[in-house]
C-alpha positions as CSV (number, residue, x, y, z in Angstrom):
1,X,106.3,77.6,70.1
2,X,107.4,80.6,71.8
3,X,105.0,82.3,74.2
4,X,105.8,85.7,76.2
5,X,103.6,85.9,79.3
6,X,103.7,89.6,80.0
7,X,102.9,90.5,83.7
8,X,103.4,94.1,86.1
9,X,105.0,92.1,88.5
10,X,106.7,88.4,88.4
11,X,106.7,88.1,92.6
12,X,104.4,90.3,94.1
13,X,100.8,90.1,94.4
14,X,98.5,87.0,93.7
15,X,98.2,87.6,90.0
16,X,101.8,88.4,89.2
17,X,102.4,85.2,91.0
18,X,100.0,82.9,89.5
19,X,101.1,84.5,85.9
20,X,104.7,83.1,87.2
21,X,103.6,80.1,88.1
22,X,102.3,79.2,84.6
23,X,105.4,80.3,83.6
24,X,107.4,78.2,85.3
25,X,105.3,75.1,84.7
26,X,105.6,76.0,80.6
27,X,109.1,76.1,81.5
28,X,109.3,72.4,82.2
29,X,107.7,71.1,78.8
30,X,109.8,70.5,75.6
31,X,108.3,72.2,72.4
32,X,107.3,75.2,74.3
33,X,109.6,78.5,75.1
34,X,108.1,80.7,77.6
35,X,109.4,84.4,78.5
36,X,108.1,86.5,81.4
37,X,108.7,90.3,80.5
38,X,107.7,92.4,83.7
39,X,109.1,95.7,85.0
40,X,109.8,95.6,88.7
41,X,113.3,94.9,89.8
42,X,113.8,90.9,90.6
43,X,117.0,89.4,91.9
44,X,119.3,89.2,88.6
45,X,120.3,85.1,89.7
46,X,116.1,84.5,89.7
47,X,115.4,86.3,86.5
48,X,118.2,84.3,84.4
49,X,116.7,81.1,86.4
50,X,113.0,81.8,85.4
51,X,114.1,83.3,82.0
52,X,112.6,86.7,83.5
53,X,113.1,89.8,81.4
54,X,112.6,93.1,82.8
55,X,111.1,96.2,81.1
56,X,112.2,99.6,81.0
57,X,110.6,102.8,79.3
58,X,110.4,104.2,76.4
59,X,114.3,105.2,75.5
60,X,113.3,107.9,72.9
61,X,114.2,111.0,72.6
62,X,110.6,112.7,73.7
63,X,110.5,109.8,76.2
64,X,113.6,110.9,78.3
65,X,113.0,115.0,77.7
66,X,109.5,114.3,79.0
67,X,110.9,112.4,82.0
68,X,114.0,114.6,83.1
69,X,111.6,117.9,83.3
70,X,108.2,115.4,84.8
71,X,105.8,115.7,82.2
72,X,105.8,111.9,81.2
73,X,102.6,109.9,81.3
74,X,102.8,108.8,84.8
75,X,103.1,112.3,86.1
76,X,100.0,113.0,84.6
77,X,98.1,110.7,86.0
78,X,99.6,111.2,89.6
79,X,98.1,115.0,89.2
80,X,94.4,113.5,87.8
81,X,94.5,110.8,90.9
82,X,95.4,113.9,93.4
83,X,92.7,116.1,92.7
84,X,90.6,114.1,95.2
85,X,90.9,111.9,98.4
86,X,91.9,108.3,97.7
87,X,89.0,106.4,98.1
88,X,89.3,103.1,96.2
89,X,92.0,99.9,96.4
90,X,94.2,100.9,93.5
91,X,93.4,102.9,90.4
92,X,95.4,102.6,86.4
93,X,95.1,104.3,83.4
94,X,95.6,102.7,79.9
95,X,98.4,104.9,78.7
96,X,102.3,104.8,80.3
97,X,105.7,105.1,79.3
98,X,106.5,101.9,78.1
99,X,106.5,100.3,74.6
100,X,106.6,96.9,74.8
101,X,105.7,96.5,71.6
102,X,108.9,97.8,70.6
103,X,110.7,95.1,72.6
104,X,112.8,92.4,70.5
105,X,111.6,89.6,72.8
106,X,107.8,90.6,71.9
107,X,108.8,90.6,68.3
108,X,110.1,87.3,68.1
109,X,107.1,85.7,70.0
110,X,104.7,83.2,68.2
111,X,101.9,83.9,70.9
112,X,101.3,86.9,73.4
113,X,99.9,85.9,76.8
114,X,98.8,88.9,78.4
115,X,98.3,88.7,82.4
116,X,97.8,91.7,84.9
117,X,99.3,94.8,83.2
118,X,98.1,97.7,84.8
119,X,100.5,100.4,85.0
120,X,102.9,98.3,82.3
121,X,100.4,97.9,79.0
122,X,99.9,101.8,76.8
123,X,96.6,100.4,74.7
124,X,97.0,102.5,72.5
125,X,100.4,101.7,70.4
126,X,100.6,98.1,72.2
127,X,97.3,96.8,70.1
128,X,98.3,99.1,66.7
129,X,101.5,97.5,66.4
130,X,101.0,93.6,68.1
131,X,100.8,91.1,65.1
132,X,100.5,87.8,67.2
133,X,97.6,86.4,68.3
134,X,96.5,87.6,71.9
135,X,95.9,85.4,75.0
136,X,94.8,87.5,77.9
137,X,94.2,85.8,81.4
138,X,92.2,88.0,83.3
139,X,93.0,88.7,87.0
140,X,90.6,90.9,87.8
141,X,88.1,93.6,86.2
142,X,90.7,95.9,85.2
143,X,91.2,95.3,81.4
144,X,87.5,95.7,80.2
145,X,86.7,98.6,83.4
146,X,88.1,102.1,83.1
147,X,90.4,103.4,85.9
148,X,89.2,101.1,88.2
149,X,89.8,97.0,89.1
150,X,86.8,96.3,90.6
151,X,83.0,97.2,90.6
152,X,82.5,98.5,93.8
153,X,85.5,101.1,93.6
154,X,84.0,102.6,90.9
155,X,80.7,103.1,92.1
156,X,82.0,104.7,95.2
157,X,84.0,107.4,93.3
158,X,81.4,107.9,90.1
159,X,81.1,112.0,91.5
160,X,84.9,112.8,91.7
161,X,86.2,110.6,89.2
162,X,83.4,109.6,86.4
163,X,84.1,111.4,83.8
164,X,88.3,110.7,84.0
165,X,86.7,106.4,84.4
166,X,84.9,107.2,81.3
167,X,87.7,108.7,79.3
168,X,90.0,105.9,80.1
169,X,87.6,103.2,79.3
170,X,86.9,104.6,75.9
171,X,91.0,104.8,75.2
172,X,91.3,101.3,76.3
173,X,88.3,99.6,74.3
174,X,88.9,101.7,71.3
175,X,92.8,100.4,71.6
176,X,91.5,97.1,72.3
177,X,89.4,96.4,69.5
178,X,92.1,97.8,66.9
179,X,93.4,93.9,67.5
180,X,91.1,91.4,65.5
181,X,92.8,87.9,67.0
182,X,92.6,88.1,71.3
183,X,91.1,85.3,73.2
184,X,89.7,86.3,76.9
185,X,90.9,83.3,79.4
186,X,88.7,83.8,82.9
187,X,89.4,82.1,86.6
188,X,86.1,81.8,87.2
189,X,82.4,82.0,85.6
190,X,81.7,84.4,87.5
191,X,84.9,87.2,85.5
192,X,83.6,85.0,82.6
193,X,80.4,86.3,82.9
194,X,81.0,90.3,83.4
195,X,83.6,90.0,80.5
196,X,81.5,88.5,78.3
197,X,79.3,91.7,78.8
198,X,81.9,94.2,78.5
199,X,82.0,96.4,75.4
200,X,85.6,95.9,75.6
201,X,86.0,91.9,75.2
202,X,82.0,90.9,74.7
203,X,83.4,90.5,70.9
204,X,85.9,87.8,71.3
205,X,86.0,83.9,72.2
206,X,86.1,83.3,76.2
207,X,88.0,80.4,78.2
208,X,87.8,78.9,81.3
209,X,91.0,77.7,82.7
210,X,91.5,78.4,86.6
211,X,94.8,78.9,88.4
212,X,96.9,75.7,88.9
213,X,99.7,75.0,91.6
214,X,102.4,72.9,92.0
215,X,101.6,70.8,94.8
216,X,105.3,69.2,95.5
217,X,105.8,72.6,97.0
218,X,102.5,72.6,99.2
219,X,103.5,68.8,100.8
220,X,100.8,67.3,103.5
221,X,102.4,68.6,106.8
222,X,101.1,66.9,110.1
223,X,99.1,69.4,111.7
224,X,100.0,69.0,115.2
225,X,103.5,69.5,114.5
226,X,102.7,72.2,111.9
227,X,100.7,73.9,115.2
228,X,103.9,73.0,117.3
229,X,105.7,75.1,115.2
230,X,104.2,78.4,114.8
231,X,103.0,78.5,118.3
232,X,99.4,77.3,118.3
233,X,99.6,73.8,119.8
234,X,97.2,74.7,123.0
235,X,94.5,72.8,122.0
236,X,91.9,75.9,121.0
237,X,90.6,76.0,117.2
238,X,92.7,78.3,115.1
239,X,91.8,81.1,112.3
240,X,94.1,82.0,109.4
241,X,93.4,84.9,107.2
242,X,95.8,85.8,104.4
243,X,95.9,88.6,102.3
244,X,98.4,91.0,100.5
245,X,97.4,93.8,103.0
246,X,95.2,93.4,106.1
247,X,93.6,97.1,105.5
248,X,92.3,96.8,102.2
249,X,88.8,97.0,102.0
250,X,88.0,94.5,99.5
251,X,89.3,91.7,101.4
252,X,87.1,92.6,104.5
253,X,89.5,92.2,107.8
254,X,87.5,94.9,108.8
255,X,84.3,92.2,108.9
256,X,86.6,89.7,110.6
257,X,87.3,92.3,113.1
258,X,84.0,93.1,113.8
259,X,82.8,89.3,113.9
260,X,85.0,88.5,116.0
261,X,84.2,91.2,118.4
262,X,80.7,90.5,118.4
263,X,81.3,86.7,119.6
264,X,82.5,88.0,122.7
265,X,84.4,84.4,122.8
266,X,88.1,83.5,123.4
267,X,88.2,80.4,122.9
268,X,90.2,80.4,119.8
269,X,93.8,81.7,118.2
270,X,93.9,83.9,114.9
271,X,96.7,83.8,112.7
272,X,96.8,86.8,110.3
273,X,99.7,87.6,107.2
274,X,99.3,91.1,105.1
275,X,100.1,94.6,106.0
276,X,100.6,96.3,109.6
277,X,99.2,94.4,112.2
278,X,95.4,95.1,113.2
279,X,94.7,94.4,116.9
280,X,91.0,92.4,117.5
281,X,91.1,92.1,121.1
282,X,93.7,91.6,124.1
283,X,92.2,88.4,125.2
284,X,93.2,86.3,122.2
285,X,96.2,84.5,120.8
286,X,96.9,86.2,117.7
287,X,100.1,86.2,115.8
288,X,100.8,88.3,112.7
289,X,103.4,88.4,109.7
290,X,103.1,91.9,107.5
291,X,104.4,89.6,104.6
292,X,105.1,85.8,104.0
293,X,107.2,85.1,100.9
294,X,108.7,81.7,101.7
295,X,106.0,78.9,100.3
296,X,107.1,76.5,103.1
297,X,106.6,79.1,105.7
298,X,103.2,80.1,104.2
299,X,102.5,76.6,104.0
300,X,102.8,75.8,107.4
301,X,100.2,78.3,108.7
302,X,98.0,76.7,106.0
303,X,98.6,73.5,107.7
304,X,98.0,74.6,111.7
305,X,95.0,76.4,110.6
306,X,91.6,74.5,111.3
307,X,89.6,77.3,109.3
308,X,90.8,79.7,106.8
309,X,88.7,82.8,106.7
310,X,88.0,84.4,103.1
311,X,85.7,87.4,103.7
312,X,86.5,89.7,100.2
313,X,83.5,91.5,99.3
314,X,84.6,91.2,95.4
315,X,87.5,88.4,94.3
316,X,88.2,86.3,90.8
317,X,89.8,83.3,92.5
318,X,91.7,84.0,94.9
319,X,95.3,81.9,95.5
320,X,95.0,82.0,99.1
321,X,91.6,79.7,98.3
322,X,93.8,77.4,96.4
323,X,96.6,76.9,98.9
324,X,94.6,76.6,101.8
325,X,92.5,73.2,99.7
326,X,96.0,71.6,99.0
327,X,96.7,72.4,102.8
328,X,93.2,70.1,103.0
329,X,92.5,73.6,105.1
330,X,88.8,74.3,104.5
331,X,87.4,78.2,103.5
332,X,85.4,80.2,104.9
333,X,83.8,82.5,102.3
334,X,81.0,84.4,101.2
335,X,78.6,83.3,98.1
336,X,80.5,86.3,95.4
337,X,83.1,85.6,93.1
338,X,85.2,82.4,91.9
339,X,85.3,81.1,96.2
340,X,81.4,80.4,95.3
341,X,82.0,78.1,92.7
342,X,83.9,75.8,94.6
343,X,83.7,76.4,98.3
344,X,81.3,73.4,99.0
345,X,80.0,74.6,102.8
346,X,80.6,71.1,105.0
347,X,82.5,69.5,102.2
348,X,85.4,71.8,102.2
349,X,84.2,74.8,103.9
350,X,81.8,77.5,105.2
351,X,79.8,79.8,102.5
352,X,77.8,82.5,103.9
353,X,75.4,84.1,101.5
354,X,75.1,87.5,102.8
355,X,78.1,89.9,103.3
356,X,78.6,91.2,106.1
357,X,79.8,91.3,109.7
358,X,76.5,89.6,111.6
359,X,76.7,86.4,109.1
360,X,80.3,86.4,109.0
361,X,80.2,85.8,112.8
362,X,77.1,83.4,113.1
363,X,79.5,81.3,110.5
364,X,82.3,81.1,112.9
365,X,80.5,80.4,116.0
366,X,78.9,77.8,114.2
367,X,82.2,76.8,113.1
368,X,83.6,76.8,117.0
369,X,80.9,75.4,118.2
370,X,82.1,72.2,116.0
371,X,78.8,72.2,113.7
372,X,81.0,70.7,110.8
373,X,83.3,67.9,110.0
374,X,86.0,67.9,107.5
375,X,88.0,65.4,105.8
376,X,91.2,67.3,105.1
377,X,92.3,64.3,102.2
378,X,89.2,64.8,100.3
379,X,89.4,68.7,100.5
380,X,93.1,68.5,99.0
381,X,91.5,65.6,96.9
382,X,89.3,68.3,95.9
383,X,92.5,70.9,95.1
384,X,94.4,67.8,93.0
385,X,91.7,67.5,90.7
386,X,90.8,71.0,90.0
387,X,93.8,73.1,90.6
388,X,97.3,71.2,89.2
389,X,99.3,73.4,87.5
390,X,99.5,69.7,85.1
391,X,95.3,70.3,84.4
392,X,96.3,74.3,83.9
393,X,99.2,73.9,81.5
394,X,97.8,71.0,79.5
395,X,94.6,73.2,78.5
396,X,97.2,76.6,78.2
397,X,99.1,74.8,75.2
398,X,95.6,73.1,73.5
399,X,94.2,76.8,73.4
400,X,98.1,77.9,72.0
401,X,97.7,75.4,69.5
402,X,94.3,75.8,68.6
403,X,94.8,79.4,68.1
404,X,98.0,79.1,66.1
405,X,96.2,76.1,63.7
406,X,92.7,78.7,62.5
């Protein structure tokens, strides 16, 4: 069985690298051949280890004359997205420059596993032409939205940009539904749900099959050494927030910031990793990293952290939930998204039903003031059994089969 897992990115960002873990981990099992086609430049020793092929564009003739004078796709798109200020996390289109249709590895494939392709995917010759059956894990909103990836972007820029989200929603589910044989895999109930109402995917089957990890690479560290070691070991309650950048707004650093300032308390350390560093006071330990690739290294904060702090306003299921459980790290998150559906608040962490800056801070305080107790085996007890990248693949290769059998 030969299954292509196409993905933007193989390395960067949480759902290129969950796509890659599941890669990997179909990697190890016998009967199954897994290729990961992706288009940003990865270290050519990794690529032939993980069996990583990268993408280029369209080589045609209209391709490259479009290109060499900038009238390509992607050009286009740069001019629609400059009209107006910026105002949103990240915003795609359904049309580019590549045909991965086209490619001889997507040919040969028995099964096409589609992950987060934004930027990567041009609906409209990709669905005309695919023959395989379709899996398609969905990362975020992207796929069945229009320019945007999540809800609250595109309510914020319906004036400036509504008619453009519009246009590119219809391209995408008219591309879409010119493929009779894609199943919809969701993280959490809660993308579940919102897909399953989407003109663009409410028409096929729907899965539930969350992220998995490897836990030999997230080991049990002892977490006074683990402190020791990244310069926390001086007795006062540590914070951890993780994210790909500190500033964006659907993560909400801004709410930590804010929180944290209204506590007027110094009795703790904050460890943050994403982006430029944001200051939250001169009084208080805090230590920063713009970018963590090293598991072990990320690992280790996991492990001197006594609370990770979760605040996104919108998020499927996010890793850094995952890594800080097999860490038996608890979360502190608000009731939205995939974190509600497992953050259990004194099992194996903190949920806060309103969003915002006031509750995010009462939920700290409380947590300072040592209101809970957690049992950091039965929170990574709690990881084991619902997050092994064993559960994940097992139920990846039964919907494979199952698809291939109808």
């Amino acid at each position: 069985m030969k299954i292509v897992q196409i993905s933007s990115t193989a390395t960067y960002g949480g759902a290129g690298i969950a796509a890659l873990r599941l890669h990997q981990s179909l990697m190890k099992h016998s009967g199954i051949e897994s290729v990961f086609v992706q288009r940003l430049p990865v270290d050519a020793g990794f690529a032939e280890e993980n069996n990583i092929y990268t993408a280029a564009t369209g080589r045609g003739l209209i391709t490259r004359f479009r290109k060499k004078y900038n009238v390509h796709t992607e050009h286009y798109h740069w001019v629609n997205l400059n009209k107006y200020p910026a105002d949103y996390e990240i915003a795609t289109f359904g049309t580019t420059s590549y045909r991965l249709e086209e490619l001889p590895v997507i040919k040969e494939a028995d099964i096409i596993h589609l992950h987060w392709v934004a930027e990567f995917l041009n609906y409209p010759t990709f669905f005309k032409n695919i023959k395989q059956p379709i899996v398609w894990t969905l990362h975020d909103m992207n796929p069945f939205r229009g320019m945007f990836h999540y809800r609250e972007d595109e309510e914020k820029n319906r004036v400036n940009f509504g008619e453009l989200d519009k246009k590119t929603l219809r391209i995408k589910t008219d591309a879409i539904h010119k493929h009779k044989n894609i199943n919809v895999v969701c993280l959490s109930e809660w993308m579940k749900g919102r897909s399953q109402a989407s003109e663009a995917f409410g028409i096929y089957p729907h899965y539930l099959i969350p992220n998995g990890l490897d836990f030999s690479k997230y080991p049990v560290l002892d977490k006074h050494l683990a402190k020791k070691a990244v310069g926390v070991d001086n007795a006062l309650l540590t914070i951890l927030f993780v994210a790909n950048g500190s500033h964006i707004y659907r993560k909400g650093f801004d709410l930590v910031v804010d929180a944290l300032a209204a506590l007027n308390r110094k009795d703790y350390n904050l460890i943050s990793v994403g982006g430029d560093k944001i200051e939250v006071g001169t009084d208080i330990k805090h230590i920063h990293h713009n970018r963590i690739d090293n598991i072990a290294q990320l690992n280790e904060l996991y492990s001197a952290a006594d609370m990770t702090v979760l605040p996104s306003r919108e998020d499927n299921l996010p890793n850094v939930m995952l890594e800080s459980f097999a860490n038996g790290t608890p979360v502190m998150s608000f009731t939205n998204g995939g974190m509600a559906e497992h953050v259990k608040t004194g099992e194996n962490g903190v949920l806060i039903n309103t969003i915002g800056s006031a509750p995010l801070a009462q939920g700290i305080e409380d947590f300072l003031n040592n209101r809970y107790i957690f049992d950091s085996e039965k929170i990574r007890d709690y990881a084991l059994t619902h997050f092994s990248d064993t559960l994940q693949v097992e139920k990846y290769i039964n919907l494979y089969k199952e698809i291939l059998n109808r």
